[in-house]
C-alpha positions in Angstrom: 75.2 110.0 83.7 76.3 106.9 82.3 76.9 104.2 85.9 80.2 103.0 84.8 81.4 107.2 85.2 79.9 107.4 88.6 82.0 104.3 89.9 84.8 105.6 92.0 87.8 103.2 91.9 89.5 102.5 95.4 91.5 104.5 96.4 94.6 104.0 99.1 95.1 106.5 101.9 97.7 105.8 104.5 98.2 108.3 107.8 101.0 108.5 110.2 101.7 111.7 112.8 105.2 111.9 114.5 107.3 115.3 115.8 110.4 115.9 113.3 112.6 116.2 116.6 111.5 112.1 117.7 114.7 109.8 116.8 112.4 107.2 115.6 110.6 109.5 113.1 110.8 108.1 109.7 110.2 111.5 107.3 113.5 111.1 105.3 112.6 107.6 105.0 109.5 108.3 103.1 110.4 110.8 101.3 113.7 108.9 99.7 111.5 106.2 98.7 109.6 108.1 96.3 111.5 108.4 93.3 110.1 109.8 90.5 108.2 113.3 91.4 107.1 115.2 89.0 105.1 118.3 91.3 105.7 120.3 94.6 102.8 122.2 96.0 103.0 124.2 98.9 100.5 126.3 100.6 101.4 128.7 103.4 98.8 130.4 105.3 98.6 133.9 106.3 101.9 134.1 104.0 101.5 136.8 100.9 105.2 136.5 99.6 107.5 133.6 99.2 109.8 133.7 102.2 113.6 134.0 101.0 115.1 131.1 102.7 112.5 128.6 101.2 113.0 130.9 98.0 116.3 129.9 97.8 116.1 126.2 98.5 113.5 126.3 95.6 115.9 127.7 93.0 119.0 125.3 93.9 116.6 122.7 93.0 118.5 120.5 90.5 118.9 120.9 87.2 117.7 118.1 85.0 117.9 116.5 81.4 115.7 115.5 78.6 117.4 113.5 76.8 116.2 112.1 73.3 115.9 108.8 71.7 118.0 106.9 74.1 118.2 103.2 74.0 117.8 101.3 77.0 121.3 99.1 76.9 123.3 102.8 77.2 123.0 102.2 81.1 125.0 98.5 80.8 128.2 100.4 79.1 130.5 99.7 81.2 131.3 103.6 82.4 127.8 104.3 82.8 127.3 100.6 84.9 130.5 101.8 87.1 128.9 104.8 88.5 125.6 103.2 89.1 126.6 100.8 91.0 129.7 102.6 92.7 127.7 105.6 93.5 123.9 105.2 93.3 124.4 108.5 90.9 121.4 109.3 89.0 117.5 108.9 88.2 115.9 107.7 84.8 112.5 108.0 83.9 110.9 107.2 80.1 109.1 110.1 78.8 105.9 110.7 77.5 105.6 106.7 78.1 102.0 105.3 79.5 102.3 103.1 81.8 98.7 101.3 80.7 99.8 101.2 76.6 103.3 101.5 76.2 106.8 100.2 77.2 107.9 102.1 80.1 111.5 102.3 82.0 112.6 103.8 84.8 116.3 103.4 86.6 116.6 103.8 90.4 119.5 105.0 92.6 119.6 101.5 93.9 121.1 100.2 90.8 117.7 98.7 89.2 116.1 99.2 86.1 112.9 98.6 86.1 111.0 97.1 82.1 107.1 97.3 82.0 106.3 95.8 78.7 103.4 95.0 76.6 103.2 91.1 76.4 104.5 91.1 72.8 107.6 93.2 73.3 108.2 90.8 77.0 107.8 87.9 74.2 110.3 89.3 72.3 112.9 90.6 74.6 114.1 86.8 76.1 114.4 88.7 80.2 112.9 87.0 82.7 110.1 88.7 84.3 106.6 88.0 86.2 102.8 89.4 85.2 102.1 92.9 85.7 100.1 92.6 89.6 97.6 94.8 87.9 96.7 92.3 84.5 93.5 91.3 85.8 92.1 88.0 84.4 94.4 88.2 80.7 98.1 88.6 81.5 98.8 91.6 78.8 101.8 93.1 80.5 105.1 91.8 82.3 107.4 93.5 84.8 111.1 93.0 84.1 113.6 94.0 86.9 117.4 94.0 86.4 119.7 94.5 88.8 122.6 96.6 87.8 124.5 96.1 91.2 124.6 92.2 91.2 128.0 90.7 91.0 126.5 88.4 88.0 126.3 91.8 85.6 130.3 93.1 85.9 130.8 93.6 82.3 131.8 90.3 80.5 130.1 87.6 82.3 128.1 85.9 80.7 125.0 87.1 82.7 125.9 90.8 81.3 126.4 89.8 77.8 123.2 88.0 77.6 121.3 91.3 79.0 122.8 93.6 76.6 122.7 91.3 73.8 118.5 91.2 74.2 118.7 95.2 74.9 121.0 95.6 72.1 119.8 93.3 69.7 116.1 91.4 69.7 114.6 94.5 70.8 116.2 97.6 71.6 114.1 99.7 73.5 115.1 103.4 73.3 112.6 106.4 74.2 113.0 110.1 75.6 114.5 110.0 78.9 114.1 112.2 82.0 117.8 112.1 83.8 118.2 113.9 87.2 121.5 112.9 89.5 121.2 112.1 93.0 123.4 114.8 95.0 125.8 117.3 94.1 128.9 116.3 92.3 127.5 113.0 91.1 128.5 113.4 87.6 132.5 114.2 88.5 133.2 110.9 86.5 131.5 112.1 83.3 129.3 109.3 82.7 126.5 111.2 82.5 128.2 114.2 80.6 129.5 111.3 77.8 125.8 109.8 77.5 124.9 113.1 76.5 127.0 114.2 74.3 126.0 111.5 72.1 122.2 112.4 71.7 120.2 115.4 71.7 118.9 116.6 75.2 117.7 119.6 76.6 118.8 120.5 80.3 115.5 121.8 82.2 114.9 123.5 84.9 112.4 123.3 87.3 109.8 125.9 86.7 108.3 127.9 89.9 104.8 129.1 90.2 103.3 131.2 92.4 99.8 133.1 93.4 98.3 134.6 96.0 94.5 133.4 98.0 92.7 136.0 99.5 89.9 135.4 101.8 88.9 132.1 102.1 88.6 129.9 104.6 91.3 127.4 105.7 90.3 124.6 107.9 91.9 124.4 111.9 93.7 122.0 112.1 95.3 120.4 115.8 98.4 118.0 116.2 96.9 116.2 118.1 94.0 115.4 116.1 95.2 113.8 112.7 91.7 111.3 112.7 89.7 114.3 112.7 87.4 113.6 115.8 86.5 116.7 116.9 89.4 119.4 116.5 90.4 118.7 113.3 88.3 117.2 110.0 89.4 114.2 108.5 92.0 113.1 106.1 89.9 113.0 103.5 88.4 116.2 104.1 91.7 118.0 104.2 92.6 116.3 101.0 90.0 117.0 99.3 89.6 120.6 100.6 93.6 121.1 99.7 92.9 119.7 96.1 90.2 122.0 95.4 92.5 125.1 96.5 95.0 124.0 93.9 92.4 123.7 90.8 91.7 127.2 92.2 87.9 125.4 92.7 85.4 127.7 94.7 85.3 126.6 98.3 82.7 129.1 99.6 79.8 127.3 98.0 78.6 130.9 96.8 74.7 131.3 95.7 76.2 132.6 92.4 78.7 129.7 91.4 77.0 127.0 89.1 80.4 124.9 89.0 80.7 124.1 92.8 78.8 123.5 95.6 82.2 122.3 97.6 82.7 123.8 101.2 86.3 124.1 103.2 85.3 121.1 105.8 84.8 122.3 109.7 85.9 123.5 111.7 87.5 126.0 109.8 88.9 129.4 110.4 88.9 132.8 107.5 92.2 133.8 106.9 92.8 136.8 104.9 95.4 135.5 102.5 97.5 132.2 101.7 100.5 131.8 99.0 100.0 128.9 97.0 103.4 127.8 95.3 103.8 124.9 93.3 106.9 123.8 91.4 107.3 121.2 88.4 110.1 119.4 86.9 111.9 116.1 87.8 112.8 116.5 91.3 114.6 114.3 93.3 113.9 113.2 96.8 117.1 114.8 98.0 115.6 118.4 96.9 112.3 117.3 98.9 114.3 116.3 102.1 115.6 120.0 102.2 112.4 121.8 101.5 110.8 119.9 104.1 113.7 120.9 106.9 113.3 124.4 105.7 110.2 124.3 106.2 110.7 123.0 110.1 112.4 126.4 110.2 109.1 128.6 109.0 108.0 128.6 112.4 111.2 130.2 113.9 109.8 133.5 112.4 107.1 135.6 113.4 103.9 134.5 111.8 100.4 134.0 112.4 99.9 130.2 110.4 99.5 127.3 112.5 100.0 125.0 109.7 101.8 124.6 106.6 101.0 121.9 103.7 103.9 120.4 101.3 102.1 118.0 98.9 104.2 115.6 96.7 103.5 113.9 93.4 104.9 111.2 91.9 104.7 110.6 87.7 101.7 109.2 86.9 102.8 107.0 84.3 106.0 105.9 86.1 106.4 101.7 86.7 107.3 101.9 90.6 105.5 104.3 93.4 107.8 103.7 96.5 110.3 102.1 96.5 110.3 99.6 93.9 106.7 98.6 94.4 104.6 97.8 90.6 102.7 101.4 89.7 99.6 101.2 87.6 97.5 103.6 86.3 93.8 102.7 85.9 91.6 106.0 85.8 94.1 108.4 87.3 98.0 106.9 88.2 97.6 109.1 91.1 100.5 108.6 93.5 101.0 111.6 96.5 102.2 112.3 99.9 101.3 115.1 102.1 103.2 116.6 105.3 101.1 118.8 107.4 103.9 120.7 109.6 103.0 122.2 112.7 104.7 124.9 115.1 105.4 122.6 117.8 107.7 120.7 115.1 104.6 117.6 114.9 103.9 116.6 111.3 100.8 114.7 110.0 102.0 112.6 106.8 99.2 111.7 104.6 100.2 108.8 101.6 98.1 108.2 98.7 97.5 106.0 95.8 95.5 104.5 93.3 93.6 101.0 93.3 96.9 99.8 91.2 99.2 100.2 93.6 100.7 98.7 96.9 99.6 100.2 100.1 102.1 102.9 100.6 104.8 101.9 103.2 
């Protein structure tokens, strides 16, 4: 095997346990600083059938648009700039852009848009910006951030004009765009409904998948314990053990599999079934905040799990990870966070990224 295949590039893990019911728990805050999510998985086990309630949080997920060929300088119009910065409306998220080759844009709730450009387009454009964090030794890339809520880009100042005039005219950047508002009613102004009436778009929704695990082994995991040192494996292991169970990889390290010799980490426990669901689409934090309280209310039931596992991931390809920290892709563009929930209303968060990336917050 060639050595530069067997190098692992570093990795970022961050860990964190807490109790949902502590005031100074910070759940919500995490999970509203990840913007651009692109996969739910859940696993539930001793669970065979998707229970209703979390059924029907799933399915009022909200809807979201694909829209095509849509310049950049549409979200400085002056209708569409009043409800950004007013509200906080809606995501935007380039599509089918890599973040490593291409021009790539992405428009927070905060009011920023976010430019990472190839050094020729940066060149061309006339924005200030700074080097990419992730150029290494040639600068080859440039981050440009705008603003859309400072009092220097209310439509006619001078500020404004110069910003559209190098969206508009030295290089307008357009792409397919990913759209997805913030709450319900967002759109009551018809900003969004005018922006699309003008191109063609598609509105998705977010697609649902589900199967059930029989007999395998799950490991035991206790609150107490989210270092693994003794009653519980480690973060890694669980990770890595969780990631295998959704490539539906072999974890029993049978005689007979030539693929994988991977084992469920100890201690560990056979359970006799487990409902993997994952769901897929553009989904805003807002939809995660409320699977994650329904989820607090598995428990109230009769059920013989003492864990369940929500697993969150972020667009590989998008230009910010939390927050508004620089993304970068490298071998993978990996970008995921993990809550462990418990019956006692504990909660181990696990945050990941790649080695171009901020530590997660």
């Amino acid at each position: 095997m060639s050595l530069d295949l067997e190098k692992c590039s570093r990795s970022l893990l961050t860990c964190e346990k807490s109790n949902f019911l502590n005031e100074q728990s910070r759940h919500e805050m995490h999970v509203s600083r990840h913007c651009f999510n692109y996969k739910i998985s859940l696993l539930l086990p001793e669970c065979e059938v998707l229970p209703v309630r979390v059924a029907n949080v799933i399915h009022s997920f909200s809807s979201y648009y694909l829209v095509r060929d849509l310049p950049v300088y549409k979200f400085l119009e002056e209708k569409w700039l009043a409800t950004v910065v007013n509200k906080g409306s809606f995501y935007a998220l380039s599509c089918k852009t890599r973040i490593d080759e291409d021009n790539v844009c992405a428009l927070l709730s905060s009011g920023q848009l976010i430019l990472s450009l190839d050094k020729d387009t940066y060149e061309q454009l006339g924005l200030e910006g700074r080097p990419s964090l992730y150029s290494h030794k040639k600068v080859m890339r440039y981050v440009v951030s705008v603003d859309l809520t400072n009092k220097s880009l209310v439509p006619g100042t001078k500020r404004y004009q110069q910003v559209l005039l190098c969206l508009k005219e030295r290089v307008m950047l357009r792409s397919d765009f990913l759209l997805t508002t913030c709450h319900p009613g967002a759109d009551k102004d018809g900003a969004l409904h005018n922006l699309l009436s003008q191109y063609t778009y598609e509105e998705c929704r977010p697609t649902l998948h589900s199967q059930t695990l029989k007999n395998l082994f799950c490991p035991s995991l206790h609150h107490t314990d989210l270092l693994g040192k003794g009653l519980s494996c480690t973060p890694n292991q669980f990770l890595e053990w969780l990631g295998a169970v959704n490539l539906n990889i072999s974890c029993d390290n049978s005689a007979a599999s030539f693929l994988s010799t991977f084992m469920c980490p100890e201690p560990r426990a056979p359970v006799s079934q487990a409902l993997l669901c994952t769901v897929t689409g553009l989904i805003p934090p807002k939809d995660v905040c409320r699977l994650l309280k329904e989820l607090r209310c598995y428990f109230a039931e009769p059920n013989f799990a003492a864990w369940v596992s929500l697993t969150v991931h972020g667009f590989v390809d998008s230009p910010v990870s939390w927050g508004a920290a620089e993304h970068g892709f490298f071998k993978g563009g990996e970008n995921f966070y993990n809550f462990v929930c418990f019956k006692n209303q504990d909660y181990w968060l696990h945050k990941a990224a790649g080695s171009e990336d901020a530590c997660p917050p």
